[in-house]
N, C-alpha and C positions, 0 to 999 in steps of 0.2 A: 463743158467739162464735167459737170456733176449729174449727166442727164440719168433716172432711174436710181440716185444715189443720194437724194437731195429728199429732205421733208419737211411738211409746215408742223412750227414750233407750237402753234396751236391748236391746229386739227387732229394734227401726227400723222393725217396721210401725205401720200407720194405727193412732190409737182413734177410735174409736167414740162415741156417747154414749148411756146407759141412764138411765131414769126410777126411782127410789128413793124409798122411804119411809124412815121414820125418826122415832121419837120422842125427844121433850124433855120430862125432868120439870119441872116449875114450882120456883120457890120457894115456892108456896104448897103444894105436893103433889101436884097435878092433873099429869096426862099429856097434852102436846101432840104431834101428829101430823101432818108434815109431811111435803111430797114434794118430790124439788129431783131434780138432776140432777146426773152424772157422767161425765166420759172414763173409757171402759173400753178394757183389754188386750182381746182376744177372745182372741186366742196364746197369751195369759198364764192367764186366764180358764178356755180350753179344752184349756190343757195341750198344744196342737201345738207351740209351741215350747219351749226351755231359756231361758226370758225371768226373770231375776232383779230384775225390776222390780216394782213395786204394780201390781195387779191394775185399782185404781179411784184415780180423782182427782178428788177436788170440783170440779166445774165451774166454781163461782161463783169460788173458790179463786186457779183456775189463770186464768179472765179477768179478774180483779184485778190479779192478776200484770202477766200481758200488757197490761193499761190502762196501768197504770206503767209499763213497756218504753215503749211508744208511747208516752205522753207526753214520755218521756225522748228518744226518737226523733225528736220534733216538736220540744222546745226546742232543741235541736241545730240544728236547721235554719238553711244559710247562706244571705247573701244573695243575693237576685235574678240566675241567672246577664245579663252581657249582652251586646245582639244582637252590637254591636259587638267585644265580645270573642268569642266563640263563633267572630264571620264570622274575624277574626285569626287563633285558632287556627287554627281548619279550614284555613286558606291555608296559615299556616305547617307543616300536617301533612301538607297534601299538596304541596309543592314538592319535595319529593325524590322522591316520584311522577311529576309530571310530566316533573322532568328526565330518569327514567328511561324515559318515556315516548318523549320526543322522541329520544335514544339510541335507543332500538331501531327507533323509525321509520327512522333511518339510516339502523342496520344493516339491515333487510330491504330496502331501496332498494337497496343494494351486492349484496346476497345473490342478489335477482330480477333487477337487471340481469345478473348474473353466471352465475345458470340460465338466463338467455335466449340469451347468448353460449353457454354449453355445449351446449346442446339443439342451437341453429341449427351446430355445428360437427360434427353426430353425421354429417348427410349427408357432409360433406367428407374427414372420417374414414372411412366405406364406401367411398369415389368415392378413399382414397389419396390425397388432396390436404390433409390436415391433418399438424401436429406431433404433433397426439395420436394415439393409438391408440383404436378403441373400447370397449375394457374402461378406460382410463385416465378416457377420458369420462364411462362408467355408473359408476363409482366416484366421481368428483369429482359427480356431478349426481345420486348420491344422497346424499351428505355436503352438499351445498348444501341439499339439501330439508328432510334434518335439521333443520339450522338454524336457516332460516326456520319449520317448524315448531316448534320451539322458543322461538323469540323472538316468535311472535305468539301461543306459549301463556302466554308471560312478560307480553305486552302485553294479554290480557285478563284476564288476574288482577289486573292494574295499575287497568283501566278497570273491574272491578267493583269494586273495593278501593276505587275514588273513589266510585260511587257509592252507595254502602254507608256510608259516610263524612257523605257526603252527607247521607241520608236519616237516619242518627240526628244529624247535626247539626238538619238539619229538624225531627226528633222531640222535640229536647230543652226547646226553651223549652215546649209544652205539657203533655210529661212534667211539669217544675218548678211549672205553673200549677195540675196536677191532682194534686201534693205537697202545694202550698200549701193548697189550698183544704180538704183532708184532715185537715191542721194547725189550720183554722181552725175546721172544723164538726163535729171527731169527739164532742166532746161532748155536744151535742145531736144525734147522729144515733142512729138508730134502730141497733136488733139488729144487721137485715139488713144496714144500711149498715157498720155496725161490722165484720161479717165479712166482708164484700166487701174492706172496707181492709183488712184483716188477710191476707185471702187475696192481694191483689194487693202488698202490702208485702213481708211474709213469702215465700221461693222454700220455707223450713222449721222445723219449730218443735217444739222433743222436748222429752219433760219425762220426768224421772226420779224415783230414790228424794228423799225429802224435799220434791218439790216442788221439784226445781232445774231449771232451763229454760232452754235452749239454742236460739238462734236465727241465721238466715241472713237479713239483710237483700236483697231484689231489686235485683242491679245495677244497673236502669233507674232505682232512687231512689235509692241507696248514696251517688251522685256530689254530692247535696242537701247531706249530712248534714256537718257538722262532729264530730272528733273521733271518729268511729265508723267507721273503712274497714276494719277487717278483715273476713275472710272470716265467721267465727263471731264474732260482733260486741262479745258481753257474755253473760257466764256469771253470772245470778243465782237467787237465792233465796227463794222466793217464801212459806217456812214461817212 
C-alpha cells in the first residue's frame, strides 16, 4: 500500500519492496511455504550507508499500521467547511490588502504626477530659467523613479497575494469533498486506490526500529482534520 511513499526513519531514503518466502511449521508437523512481501532498506541492505535501522519490514505489518493511522485520521474529520464562511473569511483576510492596495495607488499618482513636473522642468533648467539646477533634477527624478518602482513592486505582490488567496479559497470546498469521499469509501477500495490515498494524504511516511512510524499529514487536508495540526502529527507503534 505504501509502495514509493514509505522511508527509513534512519537513512531518510526511499524503501523499496521485495517478494519473500518463508516457512511455517504446522501444529500438526507439516512445513508450510509461503511468500508475502516486505519494505526493504537497499542503503541498509547494501551497506552504502551508516543506516542503523532494520534491514526489512513486513509489509502486511506496516499497512495495518498505517490502515489504523487513516482511520484514526478519518474519524477526526471536522465538519463541512462553509461557503459562507470561507466567502467571510477570505474578505476578512484580505481587507488589509486592499487597503494597502488603495495606499499605494496614492502614492504612485503623487509620485508620477511629480516625475512629470520634474522631467518637463529639465528643459527650463538647461534654458537657466528654473530654481533647480540640473544635477538637483537628475537626482530628485531618479529618487522619484525609485519609488514608484518600489511601490508598484509592493503593488503586485499585493495583487498576486489576492489572487493566490483566491484560488485556494476556490480550491478548498472540493479539496474537503475529495477528504470526504476518501473517508467514506477507503474501506472497500481497492489496493490501488488505497495507495493513491495514502500517497496524496501523506507529503511522508518513515518507519523505524520496532515498527515505529512517523508521519506528515498534506497541508491541503491538515485543515479537515480535528485535533491533529501539527507538523509530524502522531508518533506510533505499530509492534
Amino acid at each position: 500500500m505504501l509502495s514509493g511513499n514509505l522511508y527509513c526513519a534512519h537513512c531518510g531514503h526511499r524503501l523499496t519492496t521485495i517478494d519473500y518466502k518463508d516457512k511455517k511449521k504446522l501444529a500438526d508437523g507439516t512445513v508450510k511455504e509461503y511468500r508475502a512481501i516486505k519494505y526493504y532498506c537497499y542503503h541498509k541492505g547494501r551497506k552504502i550507508c551508516d543506516c542503523d535501522g532494520q534491514t526489512t519490514y513486513r509489509a502486511d505489518k506496516v499497512d495495518n499500521a498505517l490502515t489504523e493511522i487513516i482511520h484514526a485520521i478519518f474519524e477526526n474529520l471536522s465538519g463541512a467547511p462553509e461557503q459562507e464562511r470561507i466567502e467571510r473569511a477570505y474578505e476578512q483576510q484580505m481587507l488589509a490588502n486592499r487597503q494597502r492596495q488603495k495606499q499605494i495607488d496614492c502614492e504612485l499618482k503623487k509620485f508620477r504626477k511629480n516625475l512629470s513636473y520634474l522631467q518637463s522642468e529639465i528643459a527650463n533648467a538647461l534654458a537657466g530659467d528654473s530654481v533647480y539646477s540640473p544635477e538637483d533634477l537628475s537626482e530628485a527624478i531618479k529618487t522619484t523613479k525609485e519609488k514608484i518602482a518600489n511601490f508598484e513592486g509592493e503593488l503586485q505582490e499585493l495583487v498576486n497575494e489576492e489572487i493566490q488567496e483566491k484560488q485556494s479559497k476556490d480550491d478548498l470546498i472540493p479539496k474537503y469533498n475529495q477528504f470526504k469521499s476518501w473517508a467514506d469509501e477507503f474501506d472497500e477500495a481497492t489496493l490501488e486506490q488505497k495507495k493513491m490515498i495514502a500517497c496524496q494524504l501523506f507529503n511522508r511516511i518513515e518507519i523505524g526500529k520496532g515498527y515505529r512510524i512517523t508521519f506528515e499529514i498534506n497541508m491541503s487536508y491538515k485543515q479537515f482534520i480535528e485535533g491533529l495540526s501539527g507538523k509530524k502529527n502522531c508518533l506510533l507503534n505499530a509492534s
